[in-house]
Structures are given as C-alpha cells and as structure tokens.
N, CA, C and O atoms as a printed pandas DataFrame, in Angstrom:
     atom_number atom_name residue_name chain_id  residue_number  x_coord  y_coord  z_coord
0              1         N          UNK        A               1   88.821  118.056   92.059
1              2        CA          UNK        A               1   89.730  117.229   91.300
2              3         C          UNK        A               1   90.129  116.024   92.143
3              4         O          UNK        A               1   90.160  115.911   93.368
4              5         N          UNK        A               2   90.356  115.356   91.405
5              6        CA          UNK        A               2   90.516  113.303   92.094
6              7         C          UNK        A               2   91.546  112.708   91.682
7              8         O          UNK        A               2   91.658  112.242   90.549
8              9         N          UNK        A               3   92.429  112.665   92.596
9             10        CA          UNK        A               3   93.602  111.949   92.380
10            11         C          UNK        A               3   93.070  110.004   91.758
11            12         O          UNK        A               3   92.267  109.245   92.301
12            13         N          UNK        A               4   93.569  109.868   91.006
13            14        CA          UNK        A               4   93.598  108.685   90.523
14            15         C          UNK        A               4   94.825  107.519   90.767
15            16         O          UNK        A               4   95.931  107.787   90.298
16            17         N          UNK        A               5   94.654  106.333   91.437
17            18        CA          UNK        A               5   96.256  105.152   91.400
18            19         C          UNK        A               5   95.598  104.351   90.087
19            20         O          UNK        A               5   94.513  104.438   89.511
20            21         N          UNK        A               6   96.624  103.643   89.926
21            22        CA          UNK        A               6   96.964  102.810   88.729
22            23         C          UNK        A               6   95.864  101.538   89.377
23            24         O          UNK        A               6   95.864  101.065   90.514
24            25         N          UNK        A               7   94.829  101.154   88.030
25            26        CA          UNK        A               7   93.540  100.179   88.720
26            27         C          UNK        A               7   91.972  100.804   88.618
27            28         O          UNK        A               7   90.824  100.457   88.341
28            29         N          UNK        A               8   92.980  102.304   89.160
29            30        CA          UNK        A               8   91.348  102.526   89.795
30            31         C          UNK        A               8   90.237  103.062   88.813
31            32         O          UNK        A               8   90.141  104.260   88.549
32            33         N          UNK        A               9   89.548  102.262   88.381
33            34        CA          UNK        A               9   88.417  102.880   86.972
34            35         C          UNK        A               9   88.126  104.274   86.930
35            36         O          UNK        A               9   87.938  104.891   87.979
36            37         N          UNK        A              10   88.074  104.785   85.903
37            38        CA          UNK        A              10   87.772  106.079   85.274
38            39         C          UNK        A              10   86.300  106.457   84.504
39            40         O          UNK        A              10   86.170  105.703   83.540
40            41         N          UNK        A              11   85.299  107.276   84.620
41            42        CA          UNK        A              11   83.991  106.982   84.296
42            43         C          UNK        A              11   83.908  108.419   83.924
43            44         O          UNK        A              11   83.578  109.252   84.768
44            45         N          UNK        A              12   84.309  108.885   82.193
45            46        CA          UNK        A              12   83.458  110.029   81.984
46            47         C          UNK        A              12   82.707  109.933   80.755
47            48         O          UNK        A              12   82.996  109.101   79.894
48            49         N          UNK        A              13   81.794  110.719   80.644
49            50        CA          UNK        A              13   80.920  111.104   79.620
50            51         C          UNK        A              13   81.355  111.574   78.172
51            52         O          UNK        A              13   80.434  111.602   77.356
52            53         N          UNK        A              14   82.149  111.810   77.887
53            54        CA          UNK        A              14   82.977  112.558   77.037
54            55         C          UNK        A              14   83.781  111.260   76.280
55            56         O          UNK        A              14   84.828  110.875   76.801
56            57         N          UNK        A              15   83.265  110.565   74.997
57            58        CA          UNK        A              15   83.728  109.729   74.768
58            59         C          UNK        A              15   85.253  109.885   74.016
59            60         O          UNK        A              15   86.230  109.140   74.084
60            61         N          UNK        A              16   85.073  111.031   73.348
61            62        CA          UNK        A              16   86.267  111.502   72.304
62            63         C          UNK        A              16   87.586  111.893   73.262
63            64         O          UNK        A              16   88.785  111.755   73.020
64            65         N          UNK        A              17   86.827  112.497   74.580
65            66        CA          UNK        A              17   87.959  112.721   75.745
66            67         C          UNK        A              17   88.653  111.071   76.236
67            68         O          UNK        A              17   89.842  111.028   76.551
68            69         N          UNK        A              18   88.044  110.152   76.253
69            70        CA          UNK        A              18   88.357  108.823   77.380
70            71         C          UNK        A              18   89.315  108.139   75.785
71            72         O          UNK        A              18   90.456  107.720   75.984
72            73         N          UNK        A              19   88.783  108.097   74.431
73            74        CA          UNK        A              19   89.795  107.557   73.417
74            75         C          UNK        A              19   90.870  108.623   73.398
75            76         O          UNK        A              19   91.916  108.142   72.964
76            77         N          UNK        A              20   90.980  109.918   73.719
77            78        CA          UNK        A              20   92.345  110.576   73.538
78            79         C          UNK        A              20   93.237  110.183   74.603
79            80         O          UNK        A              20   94.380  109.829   74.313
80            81         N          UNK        A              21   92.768  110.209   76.043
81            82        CA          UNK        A              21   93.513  109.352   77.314
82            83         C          UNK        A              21   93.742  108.143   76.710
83            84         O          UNK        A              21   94.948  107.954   76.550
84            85         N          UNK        A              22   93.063  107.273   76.324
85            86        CA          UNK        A              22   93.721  105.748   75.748
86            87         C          UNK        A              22   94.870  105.883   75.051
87            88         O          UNK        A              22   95.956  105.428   75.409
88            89         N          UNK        A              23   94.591  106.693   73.748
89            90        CA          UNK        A              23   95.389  107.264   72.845
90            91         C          UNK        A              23   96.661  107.601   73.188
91            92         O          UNK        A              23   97.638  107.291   72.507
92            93         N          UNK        A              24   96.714  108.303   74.341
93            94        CA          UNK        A              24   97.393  108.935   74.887
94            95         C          UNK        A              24   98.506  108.056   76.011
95            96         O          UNK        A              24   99.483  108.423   76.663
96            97         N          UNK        A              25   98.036  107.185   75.902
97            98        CA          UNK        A              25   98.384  106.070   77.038
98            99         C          UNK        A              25   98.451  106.239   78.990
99           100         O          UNK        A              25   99.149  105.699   79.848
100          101         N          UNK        A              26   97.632  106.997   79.019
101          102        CA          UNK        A              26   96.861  107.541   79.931
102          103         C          UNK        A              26   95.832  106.663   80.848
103          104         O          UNK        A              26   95.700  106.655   82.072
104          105         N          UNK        A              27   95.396  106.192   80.201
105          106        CA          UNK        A              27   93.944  105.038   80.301
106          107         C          UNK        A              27   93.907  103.749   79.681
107          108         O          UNK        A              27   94.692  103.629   78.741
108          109         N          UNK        A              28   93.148  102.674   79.979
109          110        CA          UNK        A              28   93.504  101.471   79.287
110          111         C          UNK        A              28   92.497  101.242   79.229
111          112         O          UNK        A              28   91.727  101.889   79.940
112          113         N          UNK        A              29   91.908  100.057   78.229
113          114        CA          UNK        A              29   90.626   99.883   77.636
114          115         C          UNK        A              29   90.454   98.944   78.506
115          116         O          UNK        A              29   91.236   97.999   78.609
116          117         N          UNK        A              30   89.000   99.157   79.515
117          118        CA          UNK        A              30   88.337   97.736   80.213
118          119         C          UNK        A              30   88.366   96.519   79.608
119          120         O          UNK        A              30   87.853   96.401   78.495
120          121         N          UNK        A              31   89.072   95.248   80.355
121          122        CA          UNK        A              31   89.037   94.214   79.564
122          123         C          UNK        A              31   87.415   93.672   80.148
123          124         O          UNK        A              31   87.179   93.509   81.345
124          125         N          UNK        A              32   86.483   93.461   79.137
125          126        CA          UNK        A              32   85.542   92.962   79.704
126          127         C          UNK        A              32   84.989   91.423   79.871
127          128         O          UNK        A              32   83.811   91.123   80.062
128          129         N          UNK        A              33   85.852   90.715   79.781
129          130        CA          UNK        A              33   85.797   89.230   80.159
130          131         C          UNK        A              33   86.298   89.108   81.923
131          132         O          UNK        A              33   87.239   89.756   82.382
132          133         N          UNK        A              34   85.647   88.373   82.540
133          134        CA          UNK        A              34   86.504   88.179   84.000
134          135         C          UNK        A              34   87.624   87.674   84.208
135          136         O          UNK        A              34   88.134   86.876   83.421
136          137         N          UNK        A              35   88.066   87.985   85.079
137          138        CA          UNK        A              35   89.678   87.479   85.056
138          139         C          UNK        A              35   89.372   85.956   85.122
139          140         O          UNK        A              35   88.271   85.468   85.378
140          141         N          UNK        A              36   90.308   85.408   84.900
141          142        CA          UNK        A              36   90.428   83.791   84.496
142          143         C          UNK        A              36   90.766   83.197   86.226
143          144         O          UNK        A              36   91.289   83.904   87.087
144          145         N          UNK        A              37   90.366   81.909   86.407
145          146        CA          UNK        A              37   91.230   81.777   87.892
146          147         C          UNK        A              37   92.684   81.113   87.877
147          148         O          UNK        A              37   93.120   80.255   87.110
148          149         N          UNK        A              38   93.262   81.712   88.871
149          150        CA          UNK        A              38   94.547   81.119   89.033
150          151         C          UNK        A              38   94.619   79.555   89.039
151          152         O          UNK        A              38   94.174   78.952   90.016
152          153         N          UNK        A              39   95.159   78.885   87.995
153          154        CA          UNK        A              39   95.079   77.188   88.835
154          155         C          UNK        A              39   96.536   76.573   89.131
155          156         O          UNK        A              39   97.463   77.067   88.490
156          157         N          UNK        A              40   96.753   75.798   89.816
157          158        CA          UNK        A              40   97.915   75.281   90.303
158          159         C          UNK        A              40   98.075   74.000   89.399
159          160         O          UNK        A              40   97.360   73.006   89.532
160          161         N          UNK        A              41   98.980   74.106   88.563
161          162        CA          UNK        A              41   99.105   73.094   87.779
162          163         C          UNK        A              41  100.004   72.065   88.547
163          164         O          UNK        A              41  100.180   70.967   88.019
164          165         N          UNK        A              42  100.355   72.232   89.277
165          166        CA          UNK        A              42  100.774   70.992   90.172
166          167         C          UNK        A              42  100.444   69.942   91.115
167          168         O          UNK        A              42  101.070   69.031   91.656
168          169         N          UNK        A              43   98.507   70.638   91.143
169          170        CA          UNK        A              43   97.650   69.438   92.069
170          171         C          UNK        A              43   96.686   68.858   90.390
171          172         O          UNK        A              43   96.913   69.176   89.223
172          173         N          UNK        A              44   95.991   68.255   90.774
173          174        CA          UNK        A              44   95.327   67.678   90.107
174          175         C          UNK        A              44   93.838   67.362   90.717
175          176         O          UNK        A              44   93.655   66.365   91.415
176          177         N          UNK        A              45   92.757   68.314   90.391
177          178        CA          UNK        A              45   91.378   68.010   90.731
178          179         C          UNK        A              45   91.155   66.609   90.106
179          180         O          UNK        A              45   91.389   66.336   88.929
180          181         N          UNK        A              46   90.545   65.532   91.289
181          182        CA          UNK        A              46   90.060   64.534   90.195
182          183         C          UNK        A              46   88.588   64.191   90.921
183          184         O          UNK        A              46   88.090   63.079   90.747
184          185         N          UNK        A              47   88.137   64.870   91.475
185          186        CA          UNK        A              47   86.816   65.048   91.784
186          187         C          UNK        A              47   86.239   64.776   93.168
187          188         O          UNK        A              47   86.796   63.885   93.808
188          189         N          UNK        A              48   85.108   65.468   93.783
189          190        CA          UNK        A              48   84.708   65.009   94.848
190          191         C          UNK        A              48   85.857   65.634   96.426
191          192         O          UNK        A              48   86.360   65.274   97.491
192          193         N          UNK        A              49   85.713   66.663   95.572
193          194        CA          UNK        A              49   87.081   67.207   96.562
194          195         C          UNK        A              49   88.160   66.641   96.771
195          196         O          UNK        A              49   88.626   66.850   97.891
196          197         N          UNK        A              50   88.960   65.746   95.851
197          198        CA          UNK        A              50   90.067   65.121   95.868
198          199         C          UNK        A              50   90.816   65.611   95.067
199          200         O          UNK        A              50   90.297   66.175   94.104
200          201         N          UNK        A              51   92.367   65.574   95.179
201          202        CA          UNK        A              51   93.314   66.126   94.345
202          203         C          UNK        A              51   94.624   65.477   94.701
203          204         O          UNK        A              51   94.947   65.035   95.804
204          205         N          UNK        A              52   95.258   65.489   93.701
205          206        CA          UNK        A              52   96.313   64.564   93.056
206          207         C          UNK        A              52   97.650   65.194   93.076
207          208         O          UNK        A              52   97.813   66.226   92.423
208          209         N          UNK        A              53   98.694   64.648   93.804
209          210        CA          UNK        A              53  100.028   65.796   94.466
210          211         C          UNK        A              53  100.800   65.103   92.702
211          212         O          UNK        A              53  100.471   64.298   91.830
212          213         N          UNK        A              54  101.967   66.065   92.998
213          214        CA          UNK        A              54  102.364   66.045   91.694
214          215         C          UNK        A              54  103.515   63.951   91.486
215          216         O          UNK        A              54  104.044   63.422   90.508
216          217         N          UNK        A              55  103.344   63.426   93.205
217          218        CA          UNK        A              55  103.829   61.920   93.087
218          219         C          UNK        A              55  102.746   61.211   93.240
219          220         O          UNK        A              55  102.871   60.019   93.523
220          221         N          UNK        A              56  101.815   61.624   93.129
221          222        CA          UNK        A              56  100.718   60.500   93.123
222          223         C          UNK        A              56   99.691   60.061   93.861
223          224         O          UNK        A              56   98.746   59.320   93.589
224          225         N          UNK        A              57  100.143   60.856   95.234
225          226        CA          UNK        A              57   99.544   61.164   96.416
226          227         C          UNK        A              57   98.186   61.843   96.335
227          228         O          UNK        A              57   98.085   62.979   95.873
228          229         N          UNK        A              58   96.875   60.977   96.896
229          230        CA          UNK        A              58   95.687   61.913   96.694
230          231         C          UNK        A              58   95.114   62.278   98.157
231          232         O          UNK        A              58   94.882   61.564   99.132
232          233         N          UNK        A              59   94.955   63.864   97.905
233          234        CA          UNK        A              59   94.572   64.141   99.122
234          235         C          UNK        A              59   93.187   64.921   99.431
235          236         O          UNK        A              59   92.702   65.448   98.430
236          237         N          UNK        A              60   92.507   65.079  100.559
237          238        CA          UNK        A              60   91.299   65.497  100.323
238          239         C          UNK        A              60   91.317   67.061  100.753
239          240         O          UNK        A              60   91.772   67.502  101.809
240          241         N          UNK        A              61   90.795   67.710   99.831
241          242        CA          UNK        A              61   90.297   69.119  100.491
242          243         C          UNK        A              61   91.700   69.530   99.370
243          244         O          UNK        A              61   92.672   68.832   99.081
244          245         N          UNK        A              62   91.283   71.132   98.847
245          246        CA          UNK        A              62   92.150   71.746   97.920
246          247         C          UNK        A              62   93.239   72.553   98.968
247          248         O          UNK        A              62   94.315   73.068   98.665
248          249         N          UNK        A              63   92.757   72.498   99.944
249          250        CA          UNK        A              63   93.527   73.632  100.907
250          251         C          UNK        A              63   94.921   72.481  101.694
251          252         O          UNK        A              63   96.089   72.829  101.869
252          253         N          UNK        A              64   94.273   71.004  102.069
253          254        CA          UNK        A              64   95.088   70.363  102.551
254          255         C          UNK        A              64   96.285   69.770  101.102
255          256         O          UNK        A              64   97.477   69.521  101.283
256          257         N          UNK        A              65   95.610   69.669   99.846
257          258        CA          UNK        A              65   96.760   69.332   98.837
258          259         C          UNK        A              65   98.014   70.766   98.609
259          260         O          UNK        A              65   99.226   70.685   98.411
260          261         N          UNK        A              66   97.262   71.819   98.714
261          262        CA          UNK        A              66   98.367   72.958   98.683
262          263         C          UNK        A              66   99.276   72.569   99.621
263          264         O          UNK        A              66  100.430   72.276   99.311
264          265         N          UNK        A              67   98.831   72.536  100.835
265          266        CA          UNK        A              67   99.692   72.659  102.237
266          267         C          UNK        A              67  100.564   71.170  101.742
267          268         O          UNK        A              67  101.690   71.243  101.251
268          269         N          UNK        A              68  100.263   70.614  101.834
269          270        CA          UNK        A              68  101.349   69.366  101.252
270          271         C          UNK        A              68  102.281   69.635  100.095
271          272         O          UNK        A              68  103.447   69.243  100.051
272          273         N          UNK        A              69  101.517   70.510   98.934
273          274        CA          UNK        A              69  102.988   70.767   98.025
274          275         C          UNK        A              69  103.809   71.675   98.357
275          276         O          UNK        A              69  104.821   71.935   97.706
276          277         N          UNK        A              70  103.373   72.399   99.671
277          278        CA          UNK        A              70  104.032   73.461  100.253
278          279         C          UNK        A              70  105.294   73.159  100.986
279          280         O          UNK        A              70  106.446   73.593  100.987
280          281         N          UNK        A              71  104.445   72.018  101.758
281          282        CA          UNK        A              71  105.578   71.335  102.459
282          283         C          UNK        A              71  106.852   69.704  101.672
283          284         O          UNK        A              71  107.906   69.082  101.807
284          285         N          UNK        A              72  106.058   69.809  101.177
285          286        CA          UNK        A              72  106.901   68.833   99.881
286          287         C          UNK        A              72  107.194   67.523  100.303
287          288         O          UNK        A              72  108.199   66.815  100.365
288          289         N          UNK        A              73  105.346   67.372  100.720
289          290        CA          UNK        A              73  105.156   65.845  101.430
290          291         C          UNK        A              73  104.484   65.426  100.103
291          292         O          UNK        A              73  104.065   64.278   99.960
C-alpha cells in the first residue's frame, strides 16, 4: 500500500473505481492542456530581448527588467 500527497498522480486500471474516487472527491480529473506560463504584466516584451518597465524604461534581458521592477528603478 502507497501513501499518496496531494499532486501526486494516481494510475489504476479499474475505470469505474478512478470515477467513484472523482465522484467521491477523492481524485481530480487530469487537466490535460499544459499549464499556461506565468507572465508579468508589468514588463512589456517588445522584442529582441527587450522589455518595457511599467515608466517607460527599456531594458535588455527579461531577468535584468524583473530585477529593476524589483527594485523600483
């Protein structure tokens, strides 16, 4: 027997068993689309590895525009 955490996929054969766990609220139905990505609506990709601070400021590299809205340059 297998302890299960909350996440961790469930794989049995027994289909009428895995809809009574759903049913049951036990189990949750695989969402099968990929998760979407996180985006920061406060830079602005405008191409070529450039991005756009939320005053107007364009900076290069996605990692150096974070660190700037981080710091609230």
């Amino acid at each position: 027997m297998k302890d299960y955490e909350e996440g961790d996929p469930y794989t049995y054969e027994n289909k009428e068993r895995i809809a009574f766990l759903i049913e049951k609220g036990y189990l949750e139905k695989k969402n099968k689309q990929p998760p979407q990505a996180k985006s920061n609506p406060e830079i602005k990709h405008t191409g070529g590895g450039w991005y756009e601070l939320p005053d107007g400021k364009k900076v290069k590299g996605k990692a150096n525009a974070l660190k700037a809205l981080e710091s609230g340059v």
